[in-house]
ROLO-832855 format. One record per residue (C-alpha): residue in three letters; y, z, x. Coordinates in pm, whole numbers. Example, Ala and Ser with C-alpha at 12.3 -4.5 7.8 and 13.67 -1.06 7.14 Angstrom:
<nodes>
+------+--------+--------+--------+
: type :  north :     up :   east :
+------+--------+--------+--------+
:  ALA :   -450 :    780 :   1230 :
:  SER :   -106 :    714 :   1367 :
+------+--------+--------+--------+
</nodes>
This chain:
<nodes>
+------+--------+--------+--------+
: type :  north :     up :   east :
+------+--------+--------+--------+
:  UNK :  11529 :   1249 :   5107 :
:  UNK :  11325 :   1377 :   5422 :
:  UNK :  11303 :   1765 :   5416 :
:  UNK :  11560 :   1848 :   5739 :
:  UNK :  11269 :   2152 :   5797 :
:  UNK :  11016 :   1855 :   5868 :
:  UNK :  11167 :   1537 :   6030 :
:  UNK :  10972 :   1219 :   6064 :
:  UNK :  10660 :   1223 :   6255 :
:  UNK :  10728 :    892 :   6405 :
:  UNK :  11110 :   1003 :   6486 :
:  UNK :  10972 :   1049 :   6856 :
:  UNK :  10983 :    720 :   7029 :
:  UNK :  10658 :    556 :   7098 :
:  UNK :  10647 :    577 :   7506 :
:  UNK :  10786 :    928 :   7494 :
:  UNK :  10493 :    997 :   7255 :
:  UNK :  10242 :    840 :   7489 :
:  UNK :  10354 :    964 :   7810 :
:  UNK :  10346 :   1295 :   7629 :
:  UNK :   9984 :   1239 :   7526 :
:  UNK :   9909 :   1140 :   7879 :
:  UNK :  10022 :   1443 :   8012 :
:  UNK :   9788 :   1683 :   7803 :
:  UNK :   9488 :   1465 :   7908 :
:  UNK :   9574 :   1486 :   8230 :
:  UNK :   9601 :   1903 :   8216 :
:  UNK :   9171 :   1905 :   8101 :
:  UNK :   9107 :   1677 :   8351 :
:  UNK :   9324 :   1817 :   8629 :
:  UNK :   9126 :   2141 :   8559 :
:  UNK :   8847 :   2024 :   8643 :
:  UNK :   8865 :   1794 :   8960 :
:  UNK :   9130 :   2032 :   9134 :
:  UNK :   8900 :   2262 :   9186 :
:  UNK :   8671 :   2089 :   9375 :
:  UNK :   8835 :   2192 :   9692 :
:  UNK :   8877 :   2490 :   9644 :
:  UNK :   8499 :   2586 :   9601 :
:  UNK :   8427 :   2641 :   9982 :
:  UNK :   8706 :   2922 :   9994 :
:  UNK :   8616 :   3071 :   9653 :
:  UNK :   8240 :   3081 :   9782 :
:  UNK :   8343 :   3236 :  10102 :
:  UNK :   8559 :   3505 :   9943 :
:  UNK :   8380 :   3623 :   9605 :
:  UNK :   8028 :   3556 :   9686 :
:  UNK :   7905 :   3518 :  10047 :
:  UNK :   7566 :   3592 :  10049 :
:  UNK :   7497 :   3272 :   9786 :
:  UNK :   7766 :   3002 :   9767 :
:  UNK :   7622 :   2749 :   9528 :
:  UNK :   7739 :   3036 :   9301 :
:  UNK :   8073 :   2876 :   9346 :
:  UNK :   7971 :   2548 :   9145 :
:  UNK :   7960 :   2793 :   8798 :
:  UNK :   8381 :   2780 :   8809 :
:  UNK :   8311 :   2397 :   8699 :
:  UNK :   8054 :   2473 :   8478 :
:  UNK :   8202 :   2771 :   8298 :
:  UNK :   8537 :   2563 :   8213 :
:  UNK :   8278 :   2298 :   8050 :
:  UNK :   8110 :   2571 :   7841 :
:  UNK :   8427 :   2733 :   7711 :
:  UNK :   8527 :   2380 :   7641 :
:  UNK :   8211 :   2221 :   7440 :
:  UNK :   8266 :   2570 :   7236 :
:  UNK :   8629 :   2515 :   7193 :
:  UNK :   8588 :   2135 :   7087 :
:  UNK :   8389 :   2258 :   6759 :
:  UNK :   8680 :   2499 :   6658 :
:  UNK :   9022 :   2338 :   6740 :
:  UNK :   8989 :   2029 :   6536 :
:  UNK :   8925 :   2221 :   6179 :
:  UNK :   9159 :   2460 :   6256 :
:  UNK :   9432 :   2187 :   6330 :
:  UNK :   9332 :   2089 :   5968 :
:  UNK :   9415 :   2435 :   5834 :
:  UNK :   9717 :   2542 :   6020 :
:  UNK :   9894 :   2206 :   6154 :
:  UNK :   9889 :   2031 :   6490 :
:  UNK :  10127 :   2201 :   6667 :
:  UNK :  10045 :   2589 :   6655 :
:  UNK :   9647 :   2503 :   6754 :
:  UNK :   9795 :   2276 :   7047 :
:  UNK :  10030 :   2566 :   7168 :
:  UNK :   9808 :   2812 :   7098 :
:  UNK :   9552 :   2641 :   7350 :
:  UNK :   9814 :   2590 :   7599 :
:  UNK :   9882 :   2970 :   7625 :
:  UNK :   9532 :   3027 :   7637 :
:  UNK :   9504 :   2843 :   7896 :
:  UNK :   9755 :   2968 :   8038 :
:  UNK :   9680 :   3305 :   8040 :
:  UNK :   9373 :   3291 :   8125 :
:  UNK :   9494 :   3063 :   8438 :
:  UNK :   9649 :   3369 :   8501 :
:  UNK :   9409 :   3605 :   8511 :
:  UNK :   9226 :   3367 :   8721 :
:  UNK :   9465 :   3443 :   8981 :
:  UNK :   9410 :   3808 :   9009 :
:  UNK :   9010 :   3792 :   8974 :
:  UNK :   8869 :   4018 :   9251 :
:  UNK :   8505 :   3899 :   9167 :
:  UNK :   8284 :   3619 :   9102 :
:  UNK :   8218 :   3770 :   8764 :
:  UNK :   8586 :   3779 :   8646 :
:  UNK :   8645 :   3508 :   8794 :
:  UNK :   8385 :   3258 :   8541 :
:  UNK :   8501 :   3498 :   8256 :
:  UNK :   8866 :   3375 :   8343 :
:  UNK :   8763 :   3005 :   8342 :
:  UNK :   8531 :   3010 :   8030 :
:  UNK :   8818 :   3109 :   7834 :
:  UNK :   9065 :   2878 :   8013 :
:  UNK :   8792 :   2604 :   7907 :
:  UNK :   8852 :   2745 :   7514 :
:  UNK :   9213 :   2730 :   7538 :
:  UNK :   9225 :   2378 :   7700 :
:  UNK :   8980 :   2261 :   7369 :
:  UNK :   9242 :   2255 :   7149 :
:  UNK :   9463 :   1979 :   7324 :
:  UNK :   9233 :   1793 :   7432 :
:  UNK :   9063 :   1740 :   7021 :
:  UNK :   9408 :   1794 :   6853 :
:  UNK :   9572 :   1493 :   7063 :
:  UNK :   9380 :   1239 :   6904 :
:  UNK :   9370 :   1412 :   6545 :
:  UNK :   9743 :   1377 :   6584 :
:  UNK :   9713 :   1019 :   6683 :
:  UNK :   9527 :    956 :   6355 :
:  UNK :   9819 :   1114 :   6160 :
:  UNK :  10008 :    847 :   6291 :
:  UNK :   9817 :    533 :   6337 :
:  UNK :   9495 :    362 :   6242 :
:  UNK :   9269 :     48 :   6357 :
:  UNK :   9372 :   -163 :   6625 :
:  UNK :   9695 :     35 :   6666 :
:  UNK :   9561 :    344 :   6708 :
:  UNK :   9320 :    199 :   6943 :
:  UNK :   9582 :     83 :   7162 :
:  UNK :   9764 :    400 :   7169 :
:  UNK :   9429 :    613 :   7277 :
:  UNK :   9357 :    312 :   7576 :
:  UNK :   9663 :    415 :   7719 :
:  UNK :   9597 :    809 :   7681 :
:  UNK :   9191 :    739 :   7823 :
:  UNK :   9371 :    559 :   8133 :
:  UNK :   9524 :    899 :   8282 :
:  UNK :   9194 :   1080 :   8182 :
:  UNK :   8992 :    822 :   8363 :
:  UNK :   9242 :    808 :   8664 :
:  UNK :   9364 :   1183 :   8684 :
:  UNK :   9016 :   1245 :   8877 :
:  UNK :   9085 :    983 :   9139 :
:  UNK :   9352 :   1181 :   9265 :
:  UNK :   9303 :   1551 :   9148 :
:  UNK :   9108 :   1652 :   9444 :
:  UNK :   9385 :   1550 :   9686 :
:  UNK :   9618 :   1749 :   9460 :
:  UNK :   9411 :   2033 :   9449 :
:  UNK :   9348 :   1988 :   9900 :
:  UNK :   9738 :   2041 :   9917 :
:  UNK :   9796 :   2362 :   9682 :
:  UNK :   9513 :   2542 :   9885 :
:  UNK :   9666 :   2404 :  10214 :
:  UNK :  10022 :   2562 :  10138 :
:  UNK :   9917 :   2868 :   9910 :
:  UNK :   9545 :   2911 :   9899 :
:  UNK :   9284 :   2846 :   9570 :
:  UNK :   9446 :   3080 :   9399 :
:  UNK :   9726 :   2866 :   9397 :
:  UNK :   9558 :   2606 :   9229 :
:  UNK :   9543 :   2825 :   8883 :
:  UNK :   9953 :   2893 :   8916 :
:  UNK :   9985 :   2492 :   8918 :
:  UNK :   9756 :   2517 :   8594 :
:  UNK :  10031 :   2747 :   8445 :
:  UNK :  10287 :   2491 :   8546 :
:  UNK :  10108 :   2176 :   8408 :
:  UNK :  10077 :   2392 :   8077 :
:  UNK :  10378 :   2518 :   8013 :
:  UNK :  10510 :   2158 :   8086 :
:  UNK :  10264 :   2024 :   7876 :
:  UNK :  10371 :   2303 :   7576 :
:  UNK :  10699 :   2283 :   7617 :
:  UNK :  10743 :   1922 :   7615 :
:  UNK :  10501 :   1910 :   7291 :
:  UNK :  10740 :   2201 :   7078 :
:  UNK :  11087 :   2047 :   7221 :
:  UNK :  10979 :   1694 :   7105 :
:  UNK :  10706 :   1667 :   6888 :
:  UNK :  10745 :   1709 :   6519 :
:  UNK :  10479 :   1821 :   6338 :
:  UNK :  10219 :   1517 :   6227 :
:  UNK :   9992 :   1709 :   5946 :
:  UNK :  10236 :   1811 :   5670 :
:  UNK :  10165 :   2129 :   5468 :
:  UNK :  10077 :   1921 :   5168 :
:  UNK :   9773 :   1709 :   5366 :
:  UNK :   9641 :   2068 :   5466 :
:  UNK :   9344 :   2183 :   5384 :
:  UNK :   9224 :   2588 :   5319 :
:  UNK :   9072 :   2770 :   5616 :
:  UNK :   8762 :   2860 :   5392 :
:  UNK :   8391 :   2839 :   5493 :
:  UNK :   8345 :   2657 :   5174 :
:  UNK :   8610 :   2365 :   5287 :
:  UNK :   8501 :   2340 :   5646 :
:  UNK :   8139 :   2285 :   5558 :
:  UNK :   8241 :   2037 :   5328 :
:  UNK :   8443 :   1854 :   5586 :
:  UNK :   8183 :   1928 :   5846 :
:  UNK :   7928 :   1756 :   5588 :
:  UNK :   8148 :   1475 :   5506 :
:  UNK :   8186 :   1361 :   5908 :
:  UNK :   7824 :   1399 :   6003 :
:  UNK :   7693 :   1223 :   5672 :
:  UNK :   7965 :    907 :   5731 :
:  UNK :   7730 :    611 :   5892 :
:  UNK :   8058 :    482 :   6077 :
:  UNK :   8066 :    824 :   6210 :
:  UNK :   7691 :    882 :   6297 :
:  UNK :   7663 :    491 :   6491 :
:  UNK :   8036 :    550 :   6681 :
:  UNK :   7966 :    873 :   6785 :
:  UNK :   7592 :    755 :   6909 :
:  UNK :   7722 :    478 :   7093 :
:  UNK :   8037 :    720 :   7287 :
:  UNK :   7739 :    949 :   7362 :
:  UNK :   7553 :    626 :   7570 :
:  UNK :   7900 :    546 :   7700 :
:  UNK :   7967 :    898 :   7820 :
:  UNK :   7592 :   1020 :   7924 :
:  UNK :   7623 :    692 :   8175 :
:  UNK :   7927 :    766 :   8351 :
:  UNK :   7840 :   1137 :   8369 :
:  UNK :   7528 :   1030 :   8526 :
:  UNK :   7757 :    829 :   8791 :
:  UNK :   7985 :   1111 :   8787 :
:  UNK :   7691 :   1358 :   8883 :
:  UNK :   7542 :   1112 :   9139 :
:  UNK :   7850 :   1007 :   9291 :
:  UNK :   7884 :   1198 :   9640 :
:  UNK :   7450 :   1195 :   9696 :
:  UNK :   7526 :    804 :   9643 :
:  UNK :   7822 :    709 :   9871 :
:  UNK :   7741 :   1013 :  10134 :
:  UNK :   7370 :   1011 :  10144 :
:  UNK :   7256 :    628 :  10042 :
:  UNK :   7576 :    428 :  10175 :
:  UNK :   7670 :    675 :  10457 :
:  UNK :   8058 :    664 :  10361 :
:  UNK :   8084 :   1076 :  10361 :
:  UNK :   8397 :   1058 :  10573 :
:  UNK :   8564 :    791 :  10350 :
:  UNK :   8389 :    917 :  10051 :
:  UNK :   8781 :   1011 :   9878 :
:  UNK :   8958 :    731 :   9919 :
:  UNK :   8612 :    509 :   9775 :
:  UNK :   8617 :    738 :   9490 :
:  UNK :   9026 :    693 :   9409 :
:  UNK :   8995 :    348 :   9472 :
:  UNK :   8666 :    315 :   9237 :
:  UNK :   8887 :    490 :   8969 :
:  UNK :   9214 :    294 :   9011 :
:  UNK :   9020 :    -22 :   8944 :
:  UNK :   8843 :     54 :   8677 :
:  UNK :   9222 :    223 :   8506 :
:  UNK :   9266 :   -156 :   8475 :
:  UNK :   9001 :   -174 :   8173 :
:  UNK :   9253 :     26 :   7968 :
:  UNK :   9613 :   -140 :   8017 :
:  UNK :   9362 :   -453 :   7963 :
:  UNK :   9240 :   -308 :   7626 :
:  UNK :   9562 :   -214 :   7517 :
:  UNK :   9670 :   -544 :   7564 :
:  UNK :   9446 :   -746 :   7340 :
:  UNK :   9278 :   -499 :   7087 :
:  UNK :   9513 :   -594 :   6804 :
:  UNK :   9434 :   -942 :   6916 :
:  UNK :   9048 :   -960 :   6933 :
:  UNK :   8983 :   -621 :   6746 :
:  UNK :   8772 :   -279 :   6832 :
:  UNK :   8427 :   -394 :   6776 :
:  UNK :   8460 :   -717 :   6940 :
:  UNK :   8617 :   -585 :   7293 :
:  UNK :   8352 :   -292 :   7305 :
:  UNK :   8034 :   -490 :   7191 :
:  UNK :   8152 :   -753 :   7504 :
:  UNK :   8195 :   -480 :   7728 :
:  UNK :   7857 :   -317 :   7688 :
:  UNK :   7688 :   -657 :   7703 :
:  UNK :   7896 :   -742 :   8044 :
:  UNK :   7764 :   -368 :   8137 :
:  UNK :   7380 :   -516 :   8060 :
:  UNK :   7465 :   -815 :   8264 :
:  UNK :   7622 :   -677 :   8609 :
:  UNK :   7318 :   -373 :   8577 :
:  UNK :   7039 :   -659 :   8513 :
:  UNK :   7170 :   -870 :   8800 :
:  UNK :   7200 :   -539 :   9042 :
:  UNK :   6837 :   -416 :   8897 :
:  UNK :   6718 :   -737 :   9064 :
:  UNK :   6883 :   -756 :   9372 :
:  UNK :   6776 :   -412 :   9495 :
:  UNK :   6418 :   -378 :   9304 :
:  UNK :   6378 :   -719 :   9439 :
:  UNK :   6487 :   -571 :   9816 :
:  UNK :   6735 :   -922 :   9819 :
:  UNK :   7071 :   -796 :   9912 :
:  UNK :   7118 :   -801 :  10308 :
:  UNK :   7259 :   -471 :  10482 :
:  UNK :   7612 :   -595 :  10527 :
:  UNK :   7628 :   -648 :  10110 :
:  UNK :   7420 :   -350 :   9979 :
:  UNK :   7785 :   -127 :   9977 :
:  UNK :   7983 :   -382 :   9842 :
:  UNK :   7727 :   -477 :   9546 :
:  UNK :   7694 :   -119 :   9470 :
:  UNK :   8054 :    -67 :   9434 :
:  UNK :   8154 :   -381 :   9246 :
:  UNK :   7867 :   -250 :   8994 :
:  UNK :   8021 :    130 :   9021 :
:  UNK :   8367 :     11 :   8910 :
:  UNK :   8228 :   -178 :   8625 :
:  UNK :   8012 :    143 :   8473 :
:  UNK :   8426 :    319 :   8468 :
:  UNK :   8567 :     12 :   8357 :
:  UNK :   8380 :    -38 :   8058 :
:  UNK :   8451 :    338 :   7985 :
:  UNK :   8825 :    237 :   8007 :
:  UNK :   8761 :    -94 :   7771 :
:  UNK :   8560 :    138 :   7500 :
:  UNK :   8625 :    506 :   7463 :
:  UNK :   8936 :    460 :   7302 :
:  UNK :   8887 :    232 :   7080 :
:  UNK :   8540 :    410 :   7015 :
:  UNK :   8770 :    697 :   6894 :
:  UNK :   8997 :    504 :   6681 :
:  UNK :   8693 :    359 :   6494 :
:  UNK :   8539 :    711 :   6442 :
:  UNK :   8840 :    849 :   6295 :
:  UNK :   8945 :    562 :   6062 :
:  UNK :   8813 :    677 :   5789 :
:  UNK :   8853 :   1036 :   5849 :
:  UNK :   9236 :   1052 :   5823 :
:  UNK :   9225 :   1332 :   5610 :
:  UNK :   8975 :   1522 :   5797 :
:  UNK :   9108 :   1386 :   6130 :
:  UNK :   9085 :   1753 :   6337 :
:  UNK :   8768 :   1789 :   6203 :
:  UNK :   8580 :   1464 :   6274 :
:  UNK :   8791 :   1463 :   6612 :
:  UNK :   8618 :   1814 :   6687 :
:  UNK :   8282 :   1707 :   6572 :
:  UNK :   8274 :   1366 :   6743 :
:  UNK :   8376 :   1549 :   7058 :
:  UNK :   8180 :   1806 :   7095 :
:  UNK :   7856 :   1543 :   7015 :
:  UNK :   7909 :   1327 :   7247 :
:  UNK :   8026 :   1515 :   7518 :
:  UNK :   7712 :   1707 :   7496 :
:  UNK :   7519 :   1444 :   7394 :
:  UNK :   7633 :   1294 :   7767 :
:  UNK :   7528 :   1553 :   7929 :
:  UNK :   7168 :   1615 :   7778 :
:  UNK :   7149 :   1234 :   7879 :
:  UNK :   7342 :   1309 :   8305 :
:  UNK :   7136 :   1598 :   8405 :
:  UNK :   6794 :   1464 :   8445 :
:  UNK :   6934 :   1132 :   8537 :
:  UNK :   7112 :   1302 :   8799 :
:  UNK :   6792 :   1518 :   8868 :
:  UNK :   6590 :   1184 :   8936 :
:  UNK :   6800 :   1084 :   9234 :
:  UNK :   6543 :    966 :   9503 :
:  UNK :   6826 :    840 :   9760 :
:  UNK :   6880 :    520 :   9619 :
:  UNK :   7059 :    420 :   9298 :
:  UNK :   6749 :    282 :   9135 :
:  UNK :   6769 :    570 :   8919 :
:  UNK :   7076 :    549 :   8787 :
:  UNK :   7041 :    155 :   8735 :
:  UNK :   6774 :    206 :   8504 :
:  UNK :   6968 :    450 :   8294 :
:  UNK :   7298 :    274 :   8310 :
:  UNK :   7094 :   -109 :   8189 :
:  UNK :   6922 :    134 :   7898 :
:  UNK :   7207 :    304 :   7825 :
:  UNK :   7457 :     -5 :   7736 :
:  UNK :   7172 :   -211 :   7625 :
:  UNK :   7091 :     17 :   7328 :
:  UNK :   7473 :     69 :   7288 :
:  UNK :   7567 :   -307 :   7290 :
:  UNK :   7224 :   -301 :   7014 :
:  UNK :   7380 :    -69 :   6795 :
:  UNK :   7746 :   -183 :   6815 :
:  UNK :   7549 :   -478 :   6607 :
:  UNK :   7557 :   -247 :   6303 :
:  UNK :   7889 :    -79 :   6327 :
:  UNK :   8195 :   -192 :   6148 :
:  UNK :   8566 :   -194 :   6224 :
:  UNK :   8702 :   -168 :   5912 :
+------+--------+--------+--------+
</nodes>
């Protein structure tokens, strides 16, 4: 008989569980892209005399972040889903709150680092949790859906964020943090039962998390997923990093530069619901080995048009965004099943391969953006040339990677 302490895991219906998913995705990335409008005002208020000092609120949340992605996942493994996941979310929280009442520039990035830790444990414990449940294709289908709201939560984040400061100022922006995390929480206790029974645990010892850490980094599966998310990633951070200097500066569409963006990120959402539709049909390796080739394909095609100076004025835009939606819409088709092939074998180190592959390749990504995005020369040669190399030697290696 099921202990009455410990229901079901899978007693929570499946769309409940995936809207629920959804939303605390769409918390890490809401923290991010809200804020971009608020950076003006935070400039002029806590540091005047240099503003680009403003731009360390993003990067702050990123470091506390990477650091939290390398902790939440074994500890998940230790002491069960739910408490790491709640115990990021009031984190968060609180440190959302302290945000608020920051008088300096100083407190202010202290605030957000830690806000970055808290929101670590979510983000990595999610899919750990999904691997509790699921594996293969199914699990695959489940994370396409989750990838879609972290792919499209940035399209319309900014706009989000534009209104808070319009009605209550930036610092209103952290109280709708608050709200999107206790939501998020609250939701998560309410509904979720816990997915790692005591029994699957394993001892928060140095001993056991070295050995887990040893077992994820020495599994080949592991080592060629993970390289081939880190390719994924470092291209569309590259994009990511490039995007404004591209549309404002090379295609002069600064005024409509918002609504490009959202509408570059709506179409490319479609790459998930698309995914989710025929992974269990065609299988993990198959879909993301075709998408990196189509990747090669459009970036080969638009390497020759514009090296070759062939594309007349009136198409340069258009080609350039066609090729811009494909870059996010092969991240829709392959980062979640990417994830569901890293942690099939892991199941009983899910938290901690979830953490490791992570905080790799999100690092990994950005060791690969930065002098990508460094290289800009006001056209998108640059970022062509990365983009073709980047899926090329992805589509290469998905060659010796298996699903099973």
């Amino acid at each position: 008989m099921p202990d009455p302490q410990f229901p079901s895991p899978r007693s929570q219906p499946l769309p409940e569980f995936i809207a629920m998913l959804a939303l605390i995705f769409a918390v890490i990335a809401f923290s991010i892209d809200s804020m971009l409008p608020a950076l003006p005002e935070i400039a002029a208020e806590l540091t005047p005399d240099n503003v680009n000092r403003a731009q360390l609120v993003l990067t702050a949340f990123v470091g506390g972040l990477g650091l939290g992605l390398l902790v939440g996942g074994p500890l998940s493994d230790a002491l069960g889903r739910k408490p790491v996941i709640l115990g990021g979310f009031l984190l968060y929280a609180l440190a959302a709150v302290a945000a608020i009442f920051a008088d300096s520039l100083e407190l202010l990035l202290v605030a957000r680092f830690v806000q970055g830790l808290g929101a670590a444990a979510p983000r990595i414990v999610a899919l750990a949790m999904v691997r509790d449940l699921y594996q293969g294709r199914e699990m695959a289908r489940i994370t396409s859906f989750v990838m879609m709201i972290f792919i499209l939560v940035p399209a319309v984040a900014p706009s989000i964020g534009a209104i808070v400061i319009h009605l209550v100022g930036w610092r209103g922006v952290f109280g709708s943090f608050v709200v999107m995390a206790a939501l998020g929480g609250g939701w998560l206790h309410l509904r979720r039962p816990e997915t790692l029974p005591p029994a699957a645990r394993r001892a928060l010892s140095l001993r056991s998390l070295a050995s887990a850490a040893r077992e994820v980094l020495c599994d080949r599966q592991v080592q060629l997923v993970t390289l081939v998310m880190t390719l994924g990633f470092g291209q569309m951070f590259a994009l990511l990093s490039s995007a404004q200097q591209l549309f404002v500066q090379t295609y002069g569409k600064g005024d409509d530069f918002p609504l490009w963006f959202a509408g570059m990120a709506l179409l490319s959402g479609s790459g998930t619901v698309l995914n989710a539709r025929y992974v269990v049909r065609l299988g993990m390796r198959r879909i993301v080995t075709m998408a990196y080739w189509m990747q090669v394909v459009v970036s080969a095609v638009m390497m020759v048009l514009v090296f070759g100076d062939l594309l007349p004025q009136a198409l340069r835009f258009p080609a350039f965004f066609f090729w811009a939606v494909s870059v996010f819409f092969m991240a829709g088709v392959t980062f979640g099943n990417l994830n569901a092939m890293a942690l099939q074998r892991m199941g009983h180190v899910a938290g901690m391969a979830a953490s490791v592959v992570g905080a790799v390749s999100t690092l990994g990504a950005v060791v690969i953006a930065a002098p990508v995005g460094l290289l800009y020369d006001g056209t998108v040669r640059p970022m062509l040339l990365a983009t073709l190399a980047c899926s090329g030697l992805a589509a290469w290696l998905m060659r010796r990677v298996r699903e099973g």
